[in-house]
MIBAKOL-37103 format. One line per field, with one value per atom (N, C-alpha, C, O): residue in three letters; atom name; x, y, z; residue number from 1. Coordinates in steps of 0.05 Angstrom, whole numbers. Example, Ala and Ser with C-alpha at 12.3 -4.5 7.8 and 13.67 -1.06 7.14 Angstrom:
2
type = [ALA:ALA:ALA:ALA:SER:SER:SER:SER]
atom = [N:CA:C:O:N:CA:C:O]
X = [264:246:264:285:257:273:258:268]
Y = [-114:-90:-66:-66:-45:-21:1:23]
Z = [156:156:156:169:142:143:157:161]
seq = [1:1:1:1:2:2:2:2]
// end
This chain:
95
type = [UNK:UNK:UNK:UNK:UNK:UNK:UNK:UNK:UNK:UNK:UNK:UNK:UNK:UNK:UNK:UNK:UNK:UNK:UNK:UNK:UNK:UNK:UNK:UNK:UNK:UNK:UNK:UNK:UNK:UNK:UNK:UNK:UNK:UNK:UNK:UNK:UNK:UNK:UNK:UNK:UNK:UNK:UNK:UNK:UNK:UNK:UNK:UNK:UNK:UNK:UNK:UNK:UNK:UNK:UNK:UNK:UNK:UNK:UNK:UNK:UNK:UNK:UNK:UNK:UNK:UNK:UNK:UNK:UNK:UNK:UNK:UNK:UNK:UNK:UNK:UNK:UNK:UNK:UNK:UNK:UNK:UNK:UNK:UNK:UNK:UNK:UNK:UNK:UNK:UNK:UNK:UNK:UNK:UNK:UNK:UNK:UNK:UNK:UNK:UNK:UNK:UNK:UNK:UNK:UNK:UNK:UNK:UNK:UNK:UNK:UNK:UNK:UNK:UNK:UNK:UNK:UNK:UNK:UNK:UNK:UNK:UNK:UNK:UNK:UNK:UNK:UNK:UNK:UNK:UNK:UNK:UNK:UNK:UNK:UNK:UNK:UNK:UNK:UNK:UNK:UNK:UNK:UNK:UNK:UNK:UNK:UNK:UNK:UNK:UNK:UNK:UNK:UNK:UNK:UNK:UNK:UNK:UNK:UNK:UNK:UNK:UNK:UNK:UNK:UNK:UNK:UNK:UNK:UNK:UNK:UNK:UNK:UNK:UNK:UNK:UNK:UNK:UNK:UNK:UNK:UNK:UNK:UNK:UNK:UNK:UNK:UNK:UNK:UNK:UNK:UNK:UNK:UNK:UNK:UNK:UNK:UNK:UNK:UNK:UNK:UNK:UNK:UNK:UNK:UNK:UNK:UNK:UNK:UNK:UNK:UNK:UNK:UNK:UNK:UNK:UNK:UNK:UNK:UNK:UNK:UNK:UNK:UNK:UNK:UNK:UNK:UNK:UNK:UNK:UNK:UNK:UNK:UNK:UNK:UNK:UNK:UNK:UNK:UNK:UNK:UNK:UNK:UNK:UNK:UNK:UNK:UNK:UNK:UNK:UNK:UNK:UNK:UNK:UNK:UNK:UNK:UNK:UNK:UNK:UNK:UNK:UNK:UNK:UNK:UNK:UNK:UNK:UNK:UNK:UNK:UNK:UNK:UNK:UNK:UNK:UNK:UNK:UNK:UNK:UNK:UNK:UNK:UNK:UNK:UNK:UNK:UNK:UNK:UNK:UNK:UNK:UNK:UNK:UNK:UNK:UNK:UNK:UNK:UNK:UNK:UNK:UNK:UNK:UNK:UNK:UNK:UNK:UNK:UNK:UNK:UNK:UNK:UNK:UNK:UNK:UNK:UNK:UNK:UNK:UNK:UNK:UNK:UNK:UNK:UNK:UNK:UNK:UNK:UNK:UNK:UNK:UNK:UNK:UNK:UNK:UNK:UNK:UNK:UNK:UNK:UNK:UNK:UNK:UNK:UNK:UNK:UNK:UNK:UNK:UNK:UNK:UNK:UNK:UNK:UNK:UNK:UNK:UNK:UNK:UNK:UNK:UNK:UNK:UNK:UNK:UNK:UNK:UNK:UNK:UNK:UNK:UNK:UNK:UNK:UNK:UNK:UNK:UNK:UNK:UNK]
atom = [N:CA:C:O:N:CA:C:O:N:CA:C:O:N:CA:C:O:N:CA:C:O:N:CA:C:O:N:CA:C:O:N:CA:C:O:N:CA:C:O:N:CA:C:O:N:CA:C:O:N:CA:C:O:N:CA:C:O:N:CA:C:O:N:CA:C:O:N:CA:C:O:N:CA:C:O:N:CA:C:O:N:CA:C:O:N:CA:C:O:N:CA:C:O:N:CA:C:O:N:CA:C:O:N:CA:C:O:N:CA:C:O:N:CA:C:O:N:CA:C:O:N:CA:C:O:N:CA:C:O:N:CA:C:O:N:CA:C:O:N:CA:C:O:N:CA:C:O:N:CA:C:O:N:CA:C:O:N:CA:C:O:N:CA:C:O:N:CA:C:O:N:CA:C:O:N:CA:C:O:N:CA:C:O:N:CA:C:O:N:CA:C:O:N:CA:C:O:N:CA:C:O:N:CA:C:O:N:CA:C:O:N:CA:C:O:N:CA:C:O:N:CA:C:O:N:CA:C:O:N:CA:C:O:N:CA:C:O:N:CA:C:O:N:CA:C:O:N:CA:C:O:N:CA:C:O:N:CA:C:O:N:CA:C:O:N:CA:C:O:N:CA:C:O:N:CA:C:O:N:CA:C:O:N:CA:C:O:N:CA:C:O:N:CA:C:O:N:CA:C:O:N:CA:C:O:N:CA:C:O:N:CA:C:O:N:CA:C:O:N:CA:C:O:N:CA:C:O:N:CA:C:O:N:CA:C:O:N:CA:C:O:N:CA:C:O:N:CA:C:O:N:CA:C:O:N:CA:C:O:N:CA:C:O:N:CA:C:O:N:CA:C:O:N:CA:C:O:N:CA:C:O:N:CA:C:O:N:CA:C:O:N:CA:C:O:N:CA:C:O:N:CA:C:O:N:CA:C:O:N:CA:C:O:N:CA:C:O:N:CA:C:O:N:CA:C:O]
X = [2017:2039:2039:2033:2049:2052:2076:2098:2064:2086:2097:2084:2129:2134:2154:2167:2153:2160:2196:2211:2201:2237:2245:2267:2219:2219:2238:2255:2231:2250:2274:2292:2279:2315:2323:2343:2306:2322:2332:2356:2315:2314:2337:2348:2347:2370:2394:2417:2389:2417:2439:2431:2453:2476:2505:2516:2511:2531:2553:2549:2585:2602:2608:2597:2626:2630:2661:2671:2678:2704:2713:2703:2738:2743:2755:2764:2756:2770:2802:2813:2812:2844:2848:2832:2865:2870:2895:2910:2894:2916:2923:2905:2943:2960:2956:2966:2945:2937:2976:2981:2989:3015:3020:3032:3009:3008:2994:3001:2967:2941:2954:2962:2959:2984:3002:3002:3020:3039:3017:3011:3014:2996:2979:2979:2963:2950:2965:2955:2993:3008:3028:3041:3026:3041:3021:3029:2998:2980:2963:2940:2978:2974:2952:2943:2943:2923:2937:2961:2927:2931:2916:2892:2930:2916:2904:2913:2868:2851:2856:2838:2877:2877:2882:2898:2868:2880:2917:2935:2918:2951:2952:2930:2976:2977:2986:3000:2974:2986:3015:3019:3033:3055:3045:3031:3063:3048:3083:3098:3091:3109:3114:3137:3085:3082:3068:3059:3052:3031:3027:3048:3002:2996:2987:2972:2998:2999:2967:2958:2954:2930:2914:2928:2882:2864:2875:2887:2863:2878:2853:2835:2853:2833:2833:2854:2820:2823:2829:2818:2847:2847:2859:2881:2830:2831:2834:2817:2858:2865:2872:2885:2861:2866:2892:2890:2917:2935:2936:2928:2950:2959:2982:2994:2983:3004:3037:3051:3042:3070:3068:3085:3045:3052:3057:3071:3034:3040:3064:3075:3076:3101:3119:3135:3114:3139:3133:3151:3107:3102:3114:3124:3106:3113:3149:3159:3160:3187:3202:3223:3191:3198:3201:3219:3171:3171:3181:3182:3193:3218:3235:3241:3244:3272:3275:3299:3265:3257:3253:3254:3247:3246:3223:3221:3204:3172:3145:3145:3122:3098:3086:3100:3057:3050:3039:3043:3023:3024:3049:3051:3067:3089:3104:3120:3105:3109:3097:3107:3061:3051:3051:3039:3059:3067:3088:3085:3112:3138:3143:3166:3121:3119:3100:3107:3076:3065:3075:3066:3095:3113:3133:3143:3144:3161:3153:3166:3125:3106:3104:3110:3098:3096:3071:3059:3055:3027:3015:3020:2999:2984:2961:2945]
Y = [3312:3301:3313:3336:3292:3301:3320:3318:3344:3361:3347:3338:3345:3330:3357:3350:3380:3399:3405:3416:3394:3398:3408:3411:3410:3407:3445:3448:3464:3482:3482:3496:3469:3465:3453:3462:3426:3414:3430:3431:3442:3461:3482:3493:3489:3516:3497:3505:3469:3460:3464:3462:3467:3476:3458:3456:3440:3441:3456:3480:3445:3461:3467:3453:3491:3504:3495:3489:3492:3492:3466:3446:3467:3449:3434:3446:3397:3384:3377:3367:3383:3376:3345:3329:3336:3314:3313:3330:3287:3272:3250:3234:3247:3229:3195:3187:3183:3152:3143:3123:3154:3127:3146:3138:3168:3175:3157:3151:3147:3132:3117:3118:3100:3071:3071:3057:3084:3094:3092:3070:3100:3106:3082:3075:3069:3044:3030:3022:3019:2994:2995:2977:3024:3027:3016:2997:3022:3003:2978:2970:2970:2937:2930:2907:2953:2945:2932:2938:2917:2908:2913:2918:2911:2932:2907:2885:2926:2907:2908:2895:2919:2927:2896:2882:2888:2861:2855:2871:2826:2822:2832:2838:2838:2841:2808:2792:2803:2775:2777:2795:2763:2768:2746:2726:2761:2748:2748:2767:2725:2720:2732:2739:2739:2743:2756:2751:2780:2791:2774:2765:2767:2763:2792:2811:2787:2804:2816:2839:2785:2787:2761:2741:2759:2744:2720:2720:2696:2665:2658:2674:2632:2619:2586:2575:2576:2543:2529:2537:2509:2499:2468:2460:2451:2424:2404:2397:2395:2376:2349:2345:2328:2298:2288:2273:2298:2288:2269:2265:2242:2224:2223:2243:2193:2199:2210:2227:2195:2205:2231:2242:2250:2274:2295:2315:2277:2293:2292:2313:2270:2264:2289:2305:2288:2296:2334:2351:2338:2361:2376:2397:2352:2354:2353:2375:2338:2343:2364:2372:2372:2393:2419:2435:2416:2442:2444:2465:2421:2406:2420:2444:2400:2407:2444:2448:2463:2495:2508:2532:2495:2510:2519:2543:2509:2528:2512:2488:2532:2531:2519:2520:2506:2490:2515:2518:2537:2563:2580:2592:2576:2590:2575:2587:2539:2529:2524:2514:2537:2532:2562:2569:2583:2605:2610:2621:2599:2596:2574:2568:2561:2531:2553:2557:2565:2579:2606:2618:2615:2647:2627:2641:2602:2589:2594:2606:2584:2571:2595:2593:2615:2647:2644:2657:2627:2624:2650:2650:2676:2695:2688:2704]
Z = [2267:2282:2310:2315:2331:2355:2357:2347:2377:2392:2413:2432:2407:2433:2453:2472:2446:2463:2463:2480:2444:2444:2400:2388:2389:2367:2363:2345:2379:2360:2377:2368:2403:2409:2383:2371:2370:2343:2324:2320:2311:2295:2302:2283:2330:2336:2333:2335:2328:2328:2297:2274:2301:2274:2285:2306:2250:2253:2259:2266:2258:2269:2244:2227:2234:2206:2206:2184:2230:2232:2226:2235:2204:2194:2214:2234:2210:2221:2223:2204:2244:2235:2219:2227:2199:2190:2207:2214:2210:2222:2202:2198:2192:2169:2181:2202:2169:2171:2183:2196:2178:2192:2224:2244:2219:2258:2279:2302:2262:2271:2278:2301:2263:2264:2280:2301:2274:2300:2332:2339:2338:2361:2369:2392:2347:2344:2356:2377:2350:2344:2373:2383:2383:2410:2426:2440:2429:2453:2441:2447:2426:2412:2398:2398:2385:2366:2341:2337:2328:2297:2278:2279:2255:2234:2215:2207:2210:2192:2172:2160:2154:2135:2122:2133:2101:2083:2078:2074:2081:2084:2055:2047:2035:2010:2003:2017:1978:1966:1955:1939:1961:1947:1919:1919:1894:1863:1856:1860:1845:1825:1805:1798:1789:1756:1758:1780:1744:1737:1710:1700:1697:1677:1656:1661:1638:1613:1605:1604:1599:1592:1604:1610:1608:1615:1594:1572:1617:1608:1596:1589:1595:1574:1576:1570:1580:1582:1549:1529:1550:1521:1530:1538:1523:1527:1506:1490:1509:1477:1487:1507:1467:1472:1453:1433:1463:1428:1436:1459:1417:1418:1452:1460:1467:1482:1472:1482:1452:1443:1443:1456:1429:1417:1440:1444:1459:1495:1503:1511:1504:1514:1498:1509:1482:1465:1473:1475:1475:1479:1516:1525:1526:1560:1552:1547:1551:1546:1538:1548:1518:1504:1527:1532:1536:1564:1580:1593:1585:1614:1604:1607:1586:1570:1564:1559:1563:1559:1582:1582:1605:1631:1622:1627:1610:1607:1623:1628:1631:1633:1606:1586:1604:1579:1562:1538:1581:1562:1546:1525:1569:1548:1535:1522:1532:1510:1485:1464:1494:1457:1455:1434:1469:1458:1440:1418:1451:1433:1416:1409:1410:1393:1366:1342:1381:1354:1345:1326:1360:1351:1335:1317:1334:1316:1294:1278:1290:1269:1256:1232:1265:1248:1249:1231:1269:1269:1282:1306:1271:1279:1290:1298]
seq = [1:1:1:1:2:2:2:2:3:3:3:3:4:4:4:4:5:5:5:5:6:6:6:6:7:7:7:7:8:8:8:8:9:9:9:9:10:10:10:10:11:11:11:11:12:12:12:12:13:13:13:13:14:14:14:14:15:15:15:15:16:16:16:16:17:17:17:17:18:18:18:18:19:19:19:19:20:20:20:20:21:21:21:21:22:22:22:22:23:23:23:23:24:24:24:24:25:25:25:25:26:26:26:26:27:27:27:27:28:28:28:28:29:29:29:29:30:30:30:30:31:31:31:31:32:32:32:32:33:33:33:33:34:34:34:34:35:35:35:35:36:36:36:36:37:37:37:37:38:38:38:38:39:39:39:39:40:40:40:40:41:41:41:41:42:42:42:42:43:43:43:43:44:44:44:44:45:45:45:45:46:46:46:46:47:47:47:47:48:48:48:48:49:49:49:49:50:50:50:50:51:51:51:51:52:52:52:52:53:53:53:53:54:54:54:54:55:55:55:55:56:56:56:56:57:57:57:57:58:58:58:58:59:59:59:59:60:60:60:60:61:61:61:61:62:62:62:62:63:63:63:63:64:64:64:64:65:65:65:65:66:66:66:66:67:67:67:67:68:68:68:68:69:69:69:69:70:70:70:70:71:71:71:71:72:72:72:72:73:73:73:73:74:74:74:74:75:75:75:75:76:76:76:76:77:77:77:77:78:78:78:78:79:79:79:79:80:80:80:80:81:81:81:81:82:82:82:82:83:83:83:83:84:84:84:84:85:85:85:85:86:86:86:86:87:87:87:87:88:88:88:88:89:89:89:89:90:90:90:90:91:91:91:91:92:92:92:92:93:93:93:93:94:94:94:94:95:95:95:95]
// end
């Protein structure tokens, strides 16, 4: 390998040992937001509901009456179609 003539200044170089002061992320901000930066941070989603557990697709052809009668039913209960065959099969004592 070539000598390029600066190889033991590299070598005398040393980091610094002295710790860095931390400065608290809402000082940053503060300071940021006074000379009009905006912050990249992601918007948060506002959510209604958390879900309990992972959903699942469930595709059924009933008869129209039995739909009808099933959609009604969910009207009529103030329910989602999941939380009306939830409380249609906790009726049933269906496990």
């Amino acid at each position: 390998m070539k000598d390029l003539g600066f190889g033991n200044r590299l070598a005398s170089i040393k980091p610094d040992n002295e710790p860095e002061n931390e400065i608290p992320d809402h000082k940053i901000d503060e300071v940021a937001q006074r000379h009009g930066f905006t912050s990249r941070e992601p918007t948060q989603k506002i959510v209604r509901r958390k879900e309990a557990e992972p959903s699942a697709n469930l595709n059924i052809r009933p008869p129209i009456s039995t739909y009808n009668r099933f959609v009604q039913w969910a009207i009529d209960n103030k329910l989602s179609y999941p939380e009306a065959l939830k409380e249609l099969m906790d009726r049933a004592k269906v496990d």
